[in-house]
N, CA, C and O atoms as CSV, one atom per row, in Angstrom:
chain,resi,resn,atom,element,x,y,z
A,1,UNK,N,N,-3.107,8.163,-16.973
A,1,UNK,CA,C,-4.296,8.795,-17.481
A,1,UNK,C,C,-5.502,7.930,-17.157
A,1,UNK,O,O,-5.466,6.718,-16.941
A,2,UNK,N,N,-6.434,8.609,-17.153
A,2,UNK,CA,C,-7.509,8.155,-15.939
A,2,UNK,C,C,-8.825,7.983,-17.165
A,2,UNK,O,O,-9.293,9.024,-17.627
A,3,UNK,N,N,-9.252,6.927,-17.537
A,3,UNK,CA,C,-10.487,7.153,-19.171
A,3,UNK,C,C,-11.936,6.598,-18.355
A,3,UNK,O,O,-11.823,5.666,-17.559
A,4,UNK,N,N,-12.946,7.070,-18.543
A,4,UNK,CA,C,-14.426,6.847,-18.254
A,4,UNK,C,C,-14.228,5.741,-18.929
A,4,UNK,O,O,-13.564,5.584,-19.953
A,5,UNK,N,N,-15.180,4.534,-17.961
A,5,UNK,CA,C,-15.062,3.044,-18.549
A,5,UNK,C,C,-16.511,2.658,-17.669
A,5,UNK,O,O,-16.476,2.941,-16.472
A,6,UNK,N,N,-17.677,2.079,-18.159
A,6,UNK,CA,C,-18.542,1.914,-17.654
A,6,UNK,C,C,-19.024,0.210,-16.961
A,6,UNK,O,O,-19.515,-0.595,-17.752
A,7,UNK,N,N,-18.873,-0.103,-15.812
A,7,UNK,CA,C,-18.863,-1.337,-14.986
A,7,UNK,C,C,-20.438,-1.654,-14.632
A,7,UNK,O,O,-21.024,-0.657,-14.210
A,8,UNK,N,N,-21.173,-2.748,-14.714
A,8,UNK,CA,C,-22.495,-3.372,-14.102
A,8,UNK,C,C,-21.292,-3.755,-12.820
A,8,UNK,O,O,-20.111,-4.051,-12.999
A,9,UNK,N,N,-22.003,-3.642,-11.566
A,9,UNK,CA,C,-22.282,-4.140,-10.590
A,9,UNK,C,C,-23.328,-4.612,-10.163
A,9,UNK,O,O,-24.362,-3.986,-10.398
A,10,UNK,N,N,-23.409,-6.164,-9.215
A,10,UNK,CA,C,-24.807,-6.402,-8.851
A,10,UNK,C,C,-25.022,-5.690,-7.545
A,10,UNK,O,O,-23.998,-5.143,-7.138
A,11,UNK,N,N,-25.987,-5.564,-6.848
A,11,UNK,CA,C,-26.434,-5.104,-5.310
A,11,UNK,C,C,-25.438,-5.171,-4.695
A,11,UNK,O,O,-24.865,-4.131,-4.372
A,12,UNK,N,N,-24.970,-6.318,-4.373
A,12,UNK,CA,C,-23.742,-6.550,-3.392
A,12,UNK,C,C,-22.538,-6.114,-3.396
A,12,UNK,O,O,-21.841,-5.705,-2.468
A,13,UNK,N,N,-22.328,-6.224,-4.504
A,13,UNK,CA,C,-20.683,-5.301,-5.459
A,13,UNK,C,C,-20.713,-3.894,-5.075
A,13,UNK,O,O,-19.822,-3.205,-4.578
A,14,UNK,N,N,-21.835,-3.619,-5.381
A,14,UNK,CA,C,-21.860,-2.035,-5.541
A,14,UNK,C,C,-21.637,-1.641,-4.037
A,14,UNK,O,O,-20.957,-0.667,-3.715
A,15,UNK,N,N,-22.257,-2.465,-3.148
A,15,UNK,CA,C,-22.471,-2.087,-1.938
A,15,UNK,C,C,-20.883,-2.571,-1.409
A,15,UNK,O,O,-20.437,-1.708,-0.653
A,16,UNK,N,N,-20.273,-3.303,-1.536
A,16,UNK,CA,C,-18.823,-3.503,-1.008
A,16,UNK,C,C,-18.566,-2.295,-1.388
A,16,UNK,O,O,-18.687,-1.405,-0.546
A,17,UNK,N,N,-18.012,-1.850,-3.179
A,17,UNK,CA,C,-17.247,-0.913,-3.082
A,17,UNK,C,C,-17.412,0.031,-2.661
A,17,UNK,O,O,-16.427,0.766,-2.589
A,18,UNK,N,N,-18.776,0.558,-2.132
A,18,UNK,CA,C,-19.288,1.637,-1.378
A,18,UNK,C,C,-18.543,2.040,0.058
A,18,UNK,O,O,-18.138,3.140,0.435
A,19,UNK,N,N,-18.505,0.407,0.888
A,19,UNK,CA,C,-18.254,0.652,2.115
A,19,UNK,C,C,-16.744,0.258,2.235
A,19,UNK,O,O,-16.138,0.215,3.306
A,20,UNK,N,N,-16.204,-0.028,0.995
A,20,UNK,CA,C,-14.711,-0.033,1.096
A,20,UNK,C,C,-14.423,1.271,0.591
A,20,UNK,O,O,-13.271,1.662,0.779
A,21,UNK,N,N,-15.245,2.067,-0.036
A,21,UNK,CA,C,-14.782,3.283,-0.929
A,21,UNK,C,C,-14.856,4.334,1.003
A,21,UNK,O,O,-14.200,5.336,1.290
A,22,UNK,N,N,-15.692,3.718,1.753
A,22,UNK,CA,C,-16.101,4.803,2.770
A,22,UNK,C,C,-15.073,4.753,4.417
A,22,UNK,O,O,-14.780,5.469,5.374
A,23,UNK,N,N,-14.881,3.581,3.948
A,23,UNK,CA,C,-13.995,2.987,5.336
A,23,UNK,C,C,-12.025,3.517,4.266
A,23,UNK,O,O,-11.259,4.240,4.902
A,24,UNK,N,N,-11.837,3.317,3.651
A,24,UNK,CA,C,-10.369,4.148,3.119
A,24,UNK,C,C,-10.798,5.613,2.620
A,24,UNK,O,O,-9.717,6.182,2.465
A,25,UNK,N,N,-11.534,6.262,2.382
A,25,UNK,CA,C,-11.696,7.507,2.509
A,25,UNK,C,C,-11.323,7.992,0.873
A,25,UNK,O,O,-10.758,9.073,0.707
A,26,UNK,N,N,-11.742,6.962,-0.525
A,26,UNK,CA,C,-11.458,7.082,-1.433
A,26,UNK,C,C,-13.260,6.763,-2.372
A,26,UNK,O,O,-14.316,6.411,-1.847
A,27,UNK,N,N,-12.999,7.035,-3.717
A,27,UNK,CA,C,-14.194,6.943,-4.369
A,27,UNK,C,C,-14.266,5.527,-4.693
A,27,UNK,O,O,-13.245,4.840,-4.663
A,28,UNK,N,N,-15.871,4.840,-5.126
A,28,UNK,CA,C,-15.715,3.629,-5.637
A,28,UNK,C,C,-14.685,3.232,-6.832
A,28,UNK,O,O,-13.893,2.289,-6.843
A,29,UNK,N,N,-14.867,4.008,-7.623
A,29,UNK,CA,C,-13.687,4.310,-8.590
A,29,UNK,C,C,-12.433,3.354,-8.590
A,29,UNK,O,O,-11.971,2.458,-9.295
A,30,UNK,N,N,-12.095,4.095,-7.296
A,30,UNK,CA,C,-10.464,4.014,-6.835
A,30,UNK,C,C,-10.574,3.155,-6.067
A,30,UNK,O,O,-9.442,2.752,-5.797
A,31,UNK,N,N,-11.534,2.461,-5.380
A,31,UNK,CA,C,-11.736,0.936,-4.982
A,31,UNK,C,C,-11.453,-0.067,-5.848
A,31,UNK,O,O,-10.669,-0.973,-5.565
A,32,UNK,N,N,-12.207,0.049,-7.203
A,32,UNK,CA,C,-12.340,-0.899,-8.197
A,32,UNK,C,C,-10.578,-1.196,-8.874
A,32,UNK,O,O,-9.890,-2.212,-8.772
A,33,UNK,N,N,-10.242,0.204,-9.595
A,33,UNK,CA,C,-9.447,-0.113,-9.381
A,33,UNK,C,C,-7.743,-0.318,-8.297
A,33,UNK,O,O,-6.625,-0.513,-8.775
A,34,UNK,N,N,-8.030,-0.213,-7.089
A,34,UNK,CA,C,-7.044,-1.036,-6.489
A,34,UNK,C,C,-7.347,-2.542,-5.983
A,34,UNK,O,O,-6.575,-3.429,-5.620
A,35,UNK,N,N,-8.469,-2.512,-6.069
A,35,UNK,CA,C,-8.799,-4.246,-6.584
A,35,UNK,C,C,-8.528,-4.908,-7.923
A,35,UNK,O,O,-8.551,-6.134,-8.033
A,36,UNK,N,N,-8.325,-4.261,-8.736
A,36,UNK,CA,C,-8.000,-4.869,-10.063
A,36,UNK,C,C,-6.332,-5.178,-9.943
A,36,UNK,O,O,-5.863,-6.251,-10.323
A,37,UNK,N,N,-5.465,-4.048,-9.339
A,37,UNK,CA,C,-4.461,-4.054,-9.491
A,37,UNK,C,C,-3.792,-5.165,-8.394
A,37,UNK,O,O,-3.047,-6.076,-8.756
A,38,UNK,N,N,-4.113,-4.970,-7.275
A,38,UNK,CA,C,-4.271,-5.823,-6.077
A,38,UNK,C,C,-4.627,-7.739,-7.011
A,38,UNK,O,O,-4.033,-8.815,-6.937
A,39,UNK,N,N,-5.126,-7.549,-7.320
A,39,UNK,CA,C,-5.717,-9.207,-8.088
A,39,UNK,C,C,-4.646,-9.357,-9.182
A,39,UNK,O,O,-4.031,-10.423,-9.187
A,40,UNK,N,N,-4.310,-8.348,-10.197
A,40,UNK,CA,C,-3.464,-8.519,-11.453
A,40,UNK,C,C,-2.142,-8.609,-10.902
A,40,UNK,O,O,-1.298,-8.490,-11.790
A,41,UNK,N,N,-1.570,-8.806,-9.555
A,41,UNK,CA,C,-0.287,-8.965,-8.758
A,41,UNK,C,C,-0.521,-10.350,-8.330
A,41,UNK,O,O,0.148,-11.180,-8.945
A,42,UNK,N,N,-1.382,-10.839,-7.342
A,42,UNK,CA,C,-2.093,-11.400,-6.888
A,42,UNK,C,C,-1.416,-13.177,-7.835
A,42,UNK,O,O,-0.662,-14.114,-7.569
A,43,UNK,N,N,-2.585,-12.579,-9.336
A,43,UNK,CA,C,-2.424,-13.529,-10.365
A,43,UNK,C,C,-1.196,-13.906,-11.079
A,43,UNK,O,O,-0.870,-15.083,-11.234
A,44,UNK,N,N,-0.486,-12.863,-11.534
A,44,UNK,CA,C,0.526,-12.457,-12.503
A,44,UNK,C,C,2.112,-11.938,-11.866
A,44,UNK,O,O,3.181,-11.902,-12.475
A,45,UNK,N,N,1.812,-11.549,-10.369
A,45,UNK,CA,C,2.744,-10.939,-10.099
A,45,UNK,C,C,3.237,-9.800,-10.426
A,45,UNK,O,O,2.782,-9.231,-11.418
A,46,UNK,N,N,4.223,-9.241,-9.705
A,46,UNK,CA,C,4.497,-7.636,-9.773
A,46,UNK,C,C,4.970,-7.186,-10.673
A,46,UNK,O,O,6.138,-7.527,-10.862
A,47,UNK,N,N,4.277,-6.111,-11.784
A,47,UNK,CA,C,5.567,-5.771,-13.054
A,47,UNK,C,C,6.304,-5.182,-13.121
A,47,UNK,O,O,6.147,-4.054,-12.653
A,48,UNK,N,N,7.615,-5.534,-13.748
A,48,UNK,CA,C,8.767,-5.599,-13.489
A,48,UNK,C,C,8.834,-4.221,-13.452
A,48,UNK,O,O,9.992,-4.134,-13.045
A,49,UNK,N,N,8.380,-2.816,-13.598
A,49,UNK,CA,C,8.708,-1.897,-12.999
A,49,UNK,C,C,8.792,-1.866,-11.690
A,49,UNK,O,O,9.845,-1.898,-11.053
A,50,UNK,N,N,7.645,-1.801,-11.227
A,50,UNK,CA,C,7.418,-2.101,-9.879
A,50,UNK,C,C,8.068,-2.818,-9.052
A,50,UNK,O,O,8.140,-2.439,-7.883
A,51,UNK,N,N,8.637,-3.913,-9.426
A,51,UNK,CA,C,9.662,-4.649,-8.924
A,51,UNK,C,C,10.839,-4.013,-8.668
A,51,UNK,O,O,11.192,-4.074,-7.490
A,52,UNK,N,N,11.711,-3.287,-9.582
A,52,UNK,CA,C,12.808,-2.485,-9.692
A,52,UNK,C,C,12.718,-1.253,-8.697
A,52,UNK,O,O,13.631,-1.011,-7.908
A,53,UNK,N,N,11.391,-0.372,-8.793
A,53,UNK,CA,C,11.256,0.642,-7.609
A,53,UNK,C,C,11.385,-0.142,-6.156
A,53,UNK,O,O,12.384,0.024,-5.456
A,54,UNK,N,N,10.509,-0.840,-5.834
A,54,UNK,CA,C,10.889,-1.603,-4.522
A,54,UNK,C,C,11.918,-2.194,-4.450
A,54,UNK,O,O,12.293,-2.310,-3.284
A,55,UNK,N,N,12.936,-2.884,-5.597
A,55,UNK,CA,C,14.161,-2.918,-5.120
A,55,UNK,C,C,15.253,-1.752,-4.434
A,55,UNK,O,O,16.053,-1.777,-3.498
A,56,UNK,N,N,14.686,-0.417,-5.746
A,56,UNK,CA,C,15.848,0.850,-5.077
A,56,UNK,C,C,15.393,1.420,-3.934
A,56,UNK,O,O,16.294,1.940,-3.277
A,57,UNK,N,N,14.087,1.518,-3.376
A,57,UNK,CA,C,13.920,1.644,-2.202
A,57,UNK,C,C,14.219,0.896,-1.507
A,57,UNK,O,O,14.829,1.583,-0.688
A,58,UNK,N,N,14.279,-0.325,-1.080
A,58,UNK,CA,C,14.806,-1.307,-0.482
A,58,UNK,C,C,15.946,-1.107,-0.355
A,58,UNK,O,O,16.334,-1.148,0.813
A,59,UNK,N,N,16.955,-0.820,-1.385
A,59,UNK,CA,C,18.628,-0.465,-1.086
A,59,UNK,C,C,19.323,0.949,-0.774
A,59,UNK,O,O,20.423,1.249,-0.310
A,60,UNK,N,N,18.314,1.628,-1.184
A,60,UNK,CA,C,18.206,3.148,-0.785
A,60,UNK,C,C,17.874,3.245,0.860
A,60,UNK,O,O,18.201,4.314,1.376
A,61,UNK,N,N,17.168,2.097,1.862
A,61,UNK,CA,C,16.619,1.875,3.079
A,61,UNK,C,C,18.399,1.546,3.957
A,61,UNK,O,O,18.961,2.103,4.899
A,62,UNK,N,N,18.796,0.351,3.023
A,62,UNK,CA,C,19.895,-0.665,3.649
A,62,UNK,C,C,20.973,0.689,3.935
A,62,UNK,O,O,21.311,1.105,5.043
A,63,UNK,N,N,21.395,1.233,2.583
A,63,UNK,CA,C,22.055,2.580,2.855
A,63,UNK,C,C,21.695,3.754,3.957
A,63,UNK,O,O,22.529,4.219,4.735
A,64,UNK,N,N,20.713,4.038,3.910
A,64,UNK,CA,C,20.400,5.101,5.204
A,64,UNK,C,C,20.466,4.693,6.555
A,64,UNK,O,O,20.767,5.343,7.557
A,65,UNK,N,N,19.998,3.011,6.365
A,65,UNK,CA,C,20.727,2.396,7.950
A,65,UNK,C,C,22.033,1.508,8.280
A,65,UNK,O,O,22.216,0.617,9.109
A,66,UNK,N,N,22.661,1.949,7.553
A,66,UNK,CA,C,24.126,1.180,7.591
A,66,UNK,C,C,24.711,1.622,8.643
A,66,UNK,O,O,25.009,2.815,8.687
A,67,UNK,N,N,24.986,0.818,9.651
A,67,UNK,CA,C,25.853,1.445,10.883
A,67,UNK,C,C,25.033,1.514,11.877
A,67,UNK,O,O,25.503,1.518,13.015
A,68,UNK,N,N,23.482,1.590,11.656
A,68,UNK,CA,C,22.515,1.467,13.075
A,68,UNK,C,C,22.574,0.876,13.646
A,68,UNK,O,O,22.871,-0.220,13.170
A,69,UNK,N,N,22.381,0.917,15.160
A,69,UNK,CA,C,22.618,0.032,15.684
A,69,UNK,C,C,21.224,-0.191,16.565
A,69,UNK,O,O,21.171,0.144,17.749
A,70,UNK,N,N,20.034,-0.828,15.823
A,70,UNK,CA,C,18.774,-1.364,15.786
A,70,UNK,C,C,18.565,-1.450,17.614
A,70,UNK,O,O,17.553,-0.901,18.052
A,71,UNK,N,N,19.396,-2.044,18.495
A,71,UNK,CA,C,18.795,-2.288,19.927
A,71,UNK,C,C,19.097,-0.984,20.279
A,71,UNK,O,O,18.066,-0.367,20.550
A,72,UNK,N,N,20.379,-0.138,20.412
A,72,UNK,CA,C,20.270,1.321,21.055
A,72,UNK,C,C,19.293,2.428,20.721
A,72,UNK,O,O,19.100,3.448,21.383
A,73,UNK,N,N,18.578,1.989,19.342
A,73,UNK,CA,C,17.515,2.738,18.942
A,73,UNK,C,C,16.638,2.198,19.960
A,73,UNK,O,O,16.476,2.877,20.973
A,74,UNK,N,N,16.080,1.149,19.859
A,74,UNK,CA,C,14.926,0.768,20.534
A,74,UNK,C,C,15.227,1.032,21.857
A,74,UNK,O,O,14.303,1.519,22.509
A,75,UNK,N,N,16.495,0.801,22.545
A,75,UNK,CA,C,16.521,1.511,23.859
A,75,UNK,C,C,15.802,2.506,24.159
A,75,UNK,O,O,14.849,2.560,24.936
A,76,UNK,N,N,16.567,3.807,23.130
A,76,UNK,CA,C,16.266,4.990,23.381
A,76,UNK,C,C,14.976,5.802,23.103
A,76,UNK,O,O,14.583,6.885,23.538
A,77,UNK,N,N,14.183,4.454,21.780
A,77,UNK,CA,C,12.583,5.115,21.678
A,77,UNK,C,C,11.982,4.340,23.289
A,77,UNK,O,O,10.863,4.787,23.541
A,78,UNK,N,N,12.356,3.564,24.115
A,78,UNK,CA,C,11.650,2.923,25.300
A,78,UNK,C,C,11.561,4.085,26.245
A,78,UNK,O,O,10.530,4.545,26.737
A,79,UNK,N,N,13.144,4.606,26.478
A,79,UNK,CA,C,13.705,5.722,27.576
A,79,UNK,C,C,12.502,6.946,27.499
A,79,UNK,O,O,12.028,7.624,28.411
A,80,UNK,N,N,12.111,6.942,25.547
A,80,UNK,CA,C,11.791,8.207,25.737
A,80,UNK,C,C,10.071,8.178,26.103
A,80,UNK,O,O,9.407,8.986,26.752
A,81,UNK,N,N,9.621,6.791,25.342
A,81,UNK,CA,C,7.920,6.756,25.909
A,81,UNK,C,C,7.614,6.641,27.484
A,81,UNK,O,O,6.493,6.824,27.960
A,82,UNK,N,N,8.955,6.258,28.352
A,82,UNK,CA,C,8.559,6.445,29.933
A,82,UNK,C,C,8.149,7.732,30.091
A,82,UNK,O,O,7.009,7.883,30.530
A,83,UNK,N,N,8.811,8.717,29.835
A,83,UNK,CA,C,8.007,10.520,29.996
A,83,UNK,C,C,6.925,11.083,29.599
A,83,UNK,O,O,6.620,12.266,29.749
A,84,UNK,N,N,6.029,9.852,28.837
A,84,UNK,CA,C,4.324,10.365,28.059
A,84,UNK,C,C,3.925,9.517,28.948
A,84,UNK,O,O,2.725,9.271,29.072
């Protein structure tokens, strides 16, 4: 849930999150906070939810490639960019 929370920025602030809000294609808003969250990892490290999802994706990954065989792939994405 998303609550109206009112921030001072000086000139410069405002103007980063502007041109970071304009270069990712998101509002200042959603600049501010993925800088907060980005820094509260940063400082504190990942919480332990978050930790646990990137673990089951991570093992949910190992499972879907069990048995690949990583160089015949890359062979065969090489074989296929010679024809573009």
């Amino acid at each position: 849930m998303i609550k109206r929370t009112t921030i001072l920025l000086d000139d410069d602030s405002r103007g980063a999150a502007r041109v970071l809000a304009s270069k990712l294609a998101v509002s200042p808003s959603e600049v501010v906070r993925r800088a907060l969250a980005h820094y509260r990892s940063h400082l504190l490290g990942s919480p332990a939810a978050a930790r646990r999802r990137r673990r089951a994706v991570l093992e949910r990954l190992f499972i879907l490639f069990d048995g690949n065989d990583a160089e015949a792939e890359i062979r065969r994405l090489k074989r296929e960019d010679l024809h573009w």
